[in-house]
C-alpha positions in Angstrom: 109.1 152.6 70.9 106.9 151.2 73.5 106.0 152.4 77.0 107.7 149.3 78.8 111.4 150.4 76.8 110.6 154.0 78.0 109.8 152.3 81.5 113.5 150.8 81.5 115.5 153.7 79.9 113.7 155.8 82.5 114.4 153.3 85.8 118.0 152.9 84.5 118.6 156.2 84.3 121.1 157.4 86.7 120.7 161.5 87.0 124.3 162.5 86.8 124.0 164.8 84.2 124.2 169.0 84.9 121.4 170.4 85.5 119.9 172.8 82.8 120.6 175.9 83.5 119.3 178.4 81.0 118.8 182.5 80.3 116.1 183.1 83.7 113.0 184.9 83.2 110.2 183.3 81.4 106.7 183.0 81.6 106.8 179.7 81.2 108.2 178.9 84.6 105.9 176.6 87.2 105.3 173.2 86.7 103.5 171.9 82.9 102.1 167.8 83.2 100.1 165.8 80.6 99.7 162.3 79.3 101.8 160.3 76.6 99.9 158.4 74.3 101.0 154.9 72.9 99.0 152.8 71.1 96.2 151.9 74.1 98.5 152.8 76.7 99.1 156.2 78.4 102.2 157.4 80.2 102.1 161.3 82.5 104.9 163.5 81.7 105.6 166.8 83.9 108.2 169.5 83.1 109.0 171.5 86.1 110.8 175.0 85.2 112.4 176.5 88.2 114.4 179.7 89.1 117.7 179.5 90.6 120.6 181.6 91.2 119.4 183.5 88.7 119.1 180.7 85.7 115.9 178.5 85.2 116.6 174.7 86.1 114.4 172.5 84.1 113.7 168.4 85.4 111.1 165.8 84.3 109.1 163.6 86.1 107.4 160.2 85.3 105.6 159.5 88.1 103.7 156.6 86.8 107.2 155.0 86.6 107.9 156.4 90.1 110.9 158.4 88.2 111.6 162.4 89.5 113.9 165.2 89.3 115.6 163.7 85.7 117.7 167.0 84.2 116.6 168.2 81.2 118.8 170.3 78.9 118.2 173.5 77.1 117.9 173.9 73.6 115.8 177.2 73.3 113.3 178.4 75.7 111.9 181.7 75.7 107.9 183.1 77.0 106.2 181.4 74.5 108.2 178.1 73.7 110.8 175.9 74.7 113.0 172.5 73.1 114.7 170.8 75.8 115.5 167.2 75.6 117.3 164.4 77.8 120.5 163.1 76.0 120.8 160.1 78.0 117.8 158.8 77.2 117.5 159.8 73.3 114.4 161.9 74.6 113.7 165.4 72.8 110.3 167.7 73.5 109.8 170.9 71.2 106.1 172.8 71.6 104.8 176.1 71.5 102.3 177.8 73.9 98.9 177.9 72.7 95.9 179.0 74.2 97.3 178.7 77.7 98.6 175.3 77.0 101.9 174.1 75.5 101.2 171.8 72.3 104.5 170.5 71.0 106.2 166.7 70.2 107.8 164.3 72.4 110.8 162.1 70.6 112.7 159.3 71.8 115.1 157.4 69.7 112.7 157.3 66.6 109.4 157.5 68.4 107.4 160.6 68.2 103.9 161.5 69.7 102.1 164.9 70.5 101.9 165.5 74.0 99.9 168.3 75.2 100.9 170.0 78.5 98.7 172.0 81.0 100.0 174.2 84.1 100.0 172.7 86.9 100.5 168.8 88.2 97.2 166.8 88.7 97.1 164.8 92.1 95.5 161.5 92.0 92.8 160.2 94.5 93.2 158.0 96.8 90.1 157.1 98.2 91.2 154.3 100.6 93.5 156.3 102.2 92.7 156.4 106.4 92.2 159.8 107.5 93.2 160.5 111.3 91.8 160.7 113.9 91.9 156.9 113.4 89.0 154.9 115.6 92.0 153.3 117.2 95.3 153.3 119.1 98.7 152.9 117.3 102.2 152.5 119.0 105.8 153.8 117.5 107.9 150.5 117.8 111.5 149.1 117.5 113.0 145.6 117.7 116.1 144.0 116.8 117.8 141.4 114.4 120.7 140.5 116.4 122.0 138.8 114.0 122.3 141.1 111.2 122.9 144.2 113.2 119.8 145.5 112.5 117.4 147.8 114.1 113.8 147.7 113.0 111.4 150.6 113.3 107.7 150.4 113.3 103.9 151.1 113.8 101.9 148.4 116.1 98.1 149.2 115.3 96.0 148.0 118.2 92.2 147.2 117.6 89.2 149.2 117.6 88.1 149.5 121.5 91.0 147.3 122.3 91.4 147.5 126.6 95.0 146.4 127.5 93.6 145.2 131.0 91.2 143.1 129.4 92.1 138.9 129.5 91.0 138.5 126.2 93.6 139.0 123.8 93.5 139.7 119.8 95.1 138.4 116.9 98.0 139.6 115.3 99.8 139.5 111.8 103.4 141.1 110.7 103.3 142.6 107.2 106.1 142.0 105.0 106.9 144.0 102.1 107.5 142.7 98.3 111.3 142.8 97.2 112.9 146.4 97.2 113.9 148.9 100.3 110.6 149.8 101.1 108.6 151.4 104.2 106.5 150.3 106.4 103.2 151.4 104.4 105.0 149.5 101.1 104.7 153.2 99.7 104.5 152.9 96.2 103.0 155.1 93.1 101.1 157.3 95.9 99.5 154.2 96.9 100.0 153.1 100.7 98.7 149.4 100.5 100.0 148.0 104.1 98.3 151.6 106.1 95.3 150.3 104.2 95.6 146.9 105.9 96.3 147.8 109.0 93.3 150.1 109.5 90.9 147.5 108.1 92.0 144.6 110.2 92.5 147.2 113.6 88.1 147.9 112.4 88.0 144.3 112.4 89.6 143.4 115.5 93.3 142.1 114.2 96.3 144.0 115.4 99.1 144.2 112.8 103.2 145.1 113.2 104.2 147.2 110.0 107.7 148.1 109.9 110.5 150.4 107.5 112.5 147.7 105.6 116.2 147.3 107.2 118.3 150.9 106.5 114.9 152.1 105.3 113.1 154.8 107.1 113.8 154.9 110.5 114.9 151.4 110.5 118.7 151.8 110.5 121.3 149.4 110.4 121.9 145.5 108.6 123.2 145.0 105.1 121.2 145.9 102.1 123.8 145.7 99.3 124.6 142.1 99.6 121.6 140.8 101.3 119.3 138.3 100.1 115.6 137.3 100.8 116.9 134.5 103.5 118.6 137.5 105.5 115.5 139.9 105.3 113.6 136.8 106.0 116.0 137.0 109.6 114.0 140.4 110.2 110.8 139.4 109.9 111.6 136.2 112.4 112.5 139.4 114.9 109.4 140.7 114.2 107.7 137.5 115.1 109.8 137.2 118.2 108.9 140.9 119.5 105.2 139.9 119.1 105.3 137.1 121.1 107.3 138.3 123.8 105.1 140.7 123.9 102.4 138.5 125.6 99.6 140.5 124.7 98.0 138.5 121.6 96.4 135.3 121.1 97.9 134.1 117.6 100.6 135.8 115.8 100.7 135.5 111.9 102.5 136.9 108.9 101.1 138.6 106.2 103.8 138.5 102.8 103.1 140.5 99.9 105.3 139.4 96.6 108.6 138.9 98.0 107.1 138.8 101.5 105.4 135.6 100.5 108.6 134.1 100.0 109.6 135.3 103.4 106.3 133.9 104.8 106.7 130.0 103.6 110.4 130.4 104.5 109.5 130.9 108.5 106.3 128.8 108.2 108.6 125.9 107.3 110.4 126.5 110.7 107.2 126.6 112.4 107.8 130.6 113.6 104.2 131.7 112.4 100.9 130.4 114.1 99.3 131.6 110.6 100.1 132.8 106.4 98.5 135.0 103.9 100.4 135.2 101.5 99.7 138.1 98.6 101.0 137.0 95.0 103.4 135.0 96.9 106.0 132.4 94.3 105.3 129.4 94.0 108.1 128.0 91.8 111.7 128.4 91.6 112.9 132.1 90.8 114.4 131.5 87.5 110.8 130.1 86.5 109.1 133.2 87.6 111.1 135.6 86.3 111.2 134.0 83.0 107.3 133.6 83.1 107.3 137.5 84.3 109.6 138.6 81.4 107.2 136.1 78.7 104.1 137.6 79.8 104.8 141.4 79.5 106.3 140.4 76.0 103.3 138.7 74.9 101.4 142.2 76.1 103.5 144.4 73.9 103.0 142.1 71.1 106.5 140.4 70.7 106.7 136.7 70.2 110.3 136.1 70.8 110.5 133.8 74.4 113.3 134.2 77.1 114.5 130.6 78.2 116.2 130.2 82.3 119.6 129.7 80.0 119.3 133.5 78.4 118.2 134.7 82.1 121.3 133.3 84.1 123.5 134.3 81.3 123.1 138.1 82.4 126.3 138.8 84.0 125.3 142.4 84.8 122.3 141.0 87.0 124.7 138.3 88.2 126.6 140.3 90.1 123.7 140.8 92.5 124.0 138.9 95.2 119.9 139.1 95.7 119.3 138.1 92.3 121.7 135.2 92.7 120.2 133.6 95.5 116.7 134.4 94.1 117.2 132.5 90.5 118.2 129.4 92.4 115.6 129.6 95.3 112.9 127.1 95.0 110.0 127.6 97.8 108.7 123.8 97.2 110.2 122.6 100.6 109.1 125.3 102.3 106.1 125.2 101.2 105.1 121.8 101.8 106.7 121.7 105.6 104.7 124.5 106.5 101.8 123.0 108.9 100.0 126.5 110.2 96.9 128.0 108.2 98.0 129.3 104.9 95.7 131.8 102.7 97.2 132.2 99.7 95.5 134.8 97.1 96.7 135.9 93.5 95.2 138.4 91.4 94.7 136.4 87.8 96.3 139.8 85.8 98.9 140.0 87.8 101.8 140.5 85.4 105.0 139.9 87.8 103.8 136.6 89.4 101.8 134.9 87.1 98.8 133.4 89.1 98.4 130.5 87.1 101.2 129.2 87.7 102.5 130.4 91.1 99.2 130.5 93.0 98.6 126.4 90.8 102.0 125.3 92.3 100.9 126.7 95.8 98.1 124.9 96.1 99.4 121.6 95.0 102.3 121.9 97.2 100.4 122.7 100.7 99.3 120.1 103.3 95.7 119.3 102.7 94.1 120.5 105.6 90.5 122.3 106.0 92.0 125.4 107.1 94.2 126.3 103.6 92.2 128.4 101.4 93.6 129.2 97.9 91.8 132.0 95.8 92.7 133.7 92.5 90.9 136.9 91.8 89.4 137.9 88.2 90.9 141.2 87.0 93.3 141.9 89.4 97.0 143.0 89.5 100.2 142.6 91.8 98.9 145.0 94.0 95.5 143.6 94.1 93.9 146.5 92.5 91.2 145.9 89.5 92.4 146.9 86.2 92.5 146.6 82.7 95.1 144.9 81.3 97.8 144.4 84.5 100.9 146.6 83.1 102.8 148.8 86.4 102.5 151.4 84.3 98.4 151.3 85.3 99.5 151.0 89.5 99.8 154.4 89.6 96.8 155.9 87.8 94.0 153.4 89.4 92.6 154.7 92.2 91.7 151.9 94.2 94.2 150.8 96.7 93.0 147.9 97.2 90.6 145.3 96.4 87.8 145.7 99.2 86.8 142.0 98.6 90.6 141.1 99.2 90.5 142.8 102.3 87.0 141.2 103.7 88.7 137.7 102.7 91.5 138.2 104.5 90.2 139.5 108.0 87.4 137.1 107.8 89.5 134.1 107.1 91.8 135.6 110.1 88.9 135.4 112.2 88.0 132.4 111.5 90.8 130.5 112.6 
């Protein structure tokens, strides 16, 4: 057992199991946490033991796999130890409480570590997280995708000392979220990346758009279930068009993180975006990168055995996605060479779910040659641009930093530049 099969039996998990109801009354109600060790890598655990309606409800969390609330059934459980385990995902934990901790054994299907728990969960720092009152103005937005029926809600951060009846105007960029429903601050493992972003650029004189992803947030409306990155792309071409009909900015770019990088060459192509950075954007056809993706964390865990595009499109349950469809046969070369505006294009060389070498390589080889492209891989950074050790999204949660800081210096002073 490795931490990357717990991370899948974990995500795959639907919670449709009853929740544990057991005899009430025990002191071991609250909430017990603590850290899974495998081999170099380490996983948090937390048990939360509740009262209701007279019975004690029992859930798990793994929060460094963004998983919550999973039911946990009762085996025994009285004021001094418990065995509860999770059928559906082979997972068993027996301990007994000890000095004011519990010290028992975690199982799943033939793996078995000690895994000490302490009251109480531990909250992680985030450091780079703006604290209000913020230095500068910000604006509760909407704008539509016609289109796809879709209403798009949002937060327009206006500059430090920005004066609307000044004639000089600022520039400003769109932020696009990586692939998933996400919000408007790409929320993810605690971590707030796009809030970060905004606030530095508004200290360094860029405006920025953020905005809930379509039926996400307050956004409400447009089809998620069968939608693909060209019709999310449709949003952020709204976004654009709001912007500029705003009259009130001198440029207006697009930064695309992951999956927004995608979206990002897909509008440069049609010349919609006076500017790009794009953050761990592709650079080769989906069925490449995923296969590159799904090599890579193999090669971490130490298995040889090599997933071909022919293995990856026979998948039939994945198939049936209509995303994943159109993403396997999506190749951003086109777009990529007909887009004519700036481009910034940054990867993190650990990043583990597009491989800088050879996204970030293709990237560069396809854009126009002009003095304005700037292409730059960082040393010992992830996806998220965060530094870390070995790149696994098991570590996203547990680093602190946000964000690079050098990664956001490059960007507004490459924005500035232009």
């Amino acid at each position: 057992m490795n931490l990357r099969k717990l991370l899948i039996l974990l995500l795959t998990f639907t919670a449709i199991a009853a929740q544990a109801q057991v005899q009430a009354t025990t002191a071991l109600l609250g909430s017990w946490s603590g850290k899974l060790k495998v081999g170099s890598s380490a996983l948090t655990l937390v048990f939360h033991l509740e009262q209701a309606d007279g019975y004690t409800i029992v859930r798990m969390d793994s929060p460094d796999q963004s998983a919550k609330g999973i039911p946990v059934l009762k085996e025994y459980l009285s004021d001094d130890s418990l065995a509860v385990k999770v059928e559906a995902l082979g997972i068993t934990y027996c301990a007994r409480l000890k000095e004011g901790k519990l010290d028992g054994t975690f199982s799943q299907m033939g793996f078995s570590a000690p895994l000490e728990l302490t009251r109480g969960v531990s909250q992680v720092k985030r450091p780079q997280m703006p604290q209000q009152p913020y230095p500068y103005t910000t604006e509760e937005v909407t704008f539509r995708n016609e289109k796809d029926g879709a209403t798009l809600a949002g937060t327009l951060t206006w500059p430090v000392g920005h004066d609307p009846n000044s004639h000089k105007k600022p520039t400003v960029v769109l932020l696009v979220t990586g692939s998933g429903q996400q919000n408007r601050d790409e929320e993810i493992f605690e971590h707030k990346p796009f809030l970060v972003i905004a606030d530095y650029l508004a200290r360094q004189g860029i405006a920025s758009l953020r905005y809930d992803d379509r039926a996400t947030g307050a956004s409400v409306g447009g089809n998620v279930v069968s939608a693909t990155t060209e019709d999310f792309s449709r949003d952020a071409a709204a976004g654009l068009k709001f912007l500029r009909d705003m009259k009130a900015f001198s440029k207006v770019g697009l930064i695309g993180h992951s999956e927004g990088g995608t979206i990002a060459f897909i509008l440069g192509a049609k010349g919609m975006t006076d500017f790009i950075v794009s953050m761990a954007g592709p650079g080769v056809k989906g069925d490449t990168l995923l296969v590159a993706q799904q090599n890579h964390a193999a090669e971490l865990m130490g298995i040889t055995t090599k997933t071909t595009t022919e293995q990856l499109r026979k998948n039939e349950q994945l198939l049936k996605i209509p995303w994943y469809r159109w993403f396997i046969d999506y190749d951003p070369s086109s777009d990529i060479k007909s887009t004519r505006c700036p481009v910034f294009a940054i990867n993190g060389d650990r990043d583990c779910q597009v491989i800088s070498k050879q996204n970030l390589t293709a990237i560069e080889q396809l854009l126009p040659q002009t003095k304005k492209n700037r292409v730059k891989e960082y040393p010992g950074l992830n996806h998220l641009f965060q530094h870390c050790s070995t790149g696994n999204t098991n570590e996203y949660r547990q680093i602190e930093e946000t964000i690079s800081p050098e990664v956001l210096s490059d960007m507004a002073e490459w924005i500035n530049g232009l």
